[in-house]
N, C-alpha and C positions, 0 to 999 in steps of 0.2 A: 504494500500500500504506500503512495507517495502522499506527502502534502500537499497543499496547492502552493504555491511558489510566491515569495513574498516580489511585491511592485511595490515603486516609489510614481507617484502623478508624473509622467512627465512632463520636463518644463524646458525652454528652447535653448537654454545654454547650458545645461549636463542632462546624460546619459545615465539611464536607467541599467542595473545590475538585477538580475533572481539568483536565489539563493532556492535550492531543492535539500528538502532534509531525505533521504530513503531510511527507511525503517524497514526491519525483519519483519515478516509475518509473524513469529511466534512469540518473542516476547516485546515487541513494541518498543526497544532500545535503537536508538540512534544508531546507524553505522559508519556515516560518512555525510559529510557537503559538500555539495556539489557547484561550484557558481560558474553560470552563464555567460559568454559574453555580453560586452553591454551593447545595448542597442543602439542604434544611432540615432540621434537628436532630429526634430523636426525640418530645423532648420539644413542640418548635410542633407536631408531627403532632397529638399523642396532643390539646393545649389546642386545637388545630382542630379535634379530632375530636367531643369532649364539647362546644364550645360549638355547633355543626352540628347535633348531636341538638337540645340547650336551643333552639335558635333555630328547628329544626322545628317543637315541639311548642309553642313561643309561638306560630308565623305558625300553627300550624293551631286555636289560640286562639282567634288574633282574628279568623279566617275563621268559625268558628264563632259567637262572639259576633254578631258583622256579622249572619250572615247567622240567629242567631236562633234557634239550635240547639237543643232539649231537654236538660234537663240530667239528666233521667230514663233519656236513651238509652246503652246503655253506652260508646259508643264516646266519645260526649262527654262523660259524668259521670268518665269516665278521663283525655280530655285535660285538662278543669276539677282534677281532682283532682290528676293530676299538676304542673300547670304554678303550681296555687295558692300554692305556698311560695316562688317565685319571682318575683312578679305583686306577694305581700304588701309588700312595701318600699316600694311605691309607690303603695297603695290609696287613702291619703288624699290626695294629691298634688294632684287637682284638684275634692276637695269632691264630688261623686259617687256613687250608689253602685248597686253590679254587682246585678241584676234578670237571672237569667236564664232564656230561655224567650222574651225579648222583643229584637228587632233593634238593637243599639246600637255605635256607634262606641265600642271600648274603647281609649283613647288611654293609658289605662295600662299596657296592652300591650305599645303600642307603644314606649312609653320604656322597657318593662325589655327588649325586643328590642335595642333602639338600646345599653341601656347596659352589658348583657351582651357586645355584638359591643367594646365601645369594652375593654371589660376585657380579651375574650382577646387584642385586639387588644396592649394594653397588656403582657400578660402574656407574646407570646411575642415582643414586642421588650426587654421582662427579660431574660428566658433569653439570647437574641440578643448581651446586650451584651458579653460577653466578646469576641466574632467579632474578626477583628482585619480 
């Protein structure tokens, strides 16, 4: 028979721990604790959640670039359109410039994929630091 597992409310700047007591069946003496990892804060969900979209709509970017896409078609005149304000920081980065309609390795892409993941990453070991 186990207990039910002790919760703490969660609350947006620390992470919640359980603690599991297991008990023998036959004389009902403690054997061991067992603790949890903790769970992540509301807030890493919500910065995982927004950079997961951002990071879709880059990789399905630079699939398109790659492979040469139209920029006349809607589906990709959206993803271009949407992902453009995010791509912009890094436009001049390697002297370059975006033609599209034509097959090309967009490497500036790829560093705002790379440097978006490093931020959220960055951002939900922020939150994180208070944890104890």
């Amino acid at each position: 028979m186990q207990d039910q597992p002790t919760k703490k409310i969660p609350d947006l700047g620390t992470e919640t721990t359980e603690t599991h007591t297991i008990r023998t069946a036959t004389n009902g003496v403690p054997q061991k604790q067992q603790t949890v990892a903790p769970k992540r804060t509301v807030v890493t969900r919500v910065i995982w959640y927004v950079a997961s979209i951002l990071l879709t709509f880059l990789a399905f970017r630079f699939v398109l670039a790659l492979l040469g896409a139209n920029p006349t078609n809607p589906f990709a005149g959206f993803i271009y359109g949407i992902t453009a304000p995010f791509v912009a920081p890094f436009s001049g980065l390697f002297g370059y410039h975006l033609a599209y309609g034509a097959s090309q390795l967009e490497v500036v892409t790829l560093v705002a994929i790379v440097t978006y993941a490093v931020v959220a990453w960055g951002l939900t070991r922020l939150v994180n630091l208070t944890r104890v």
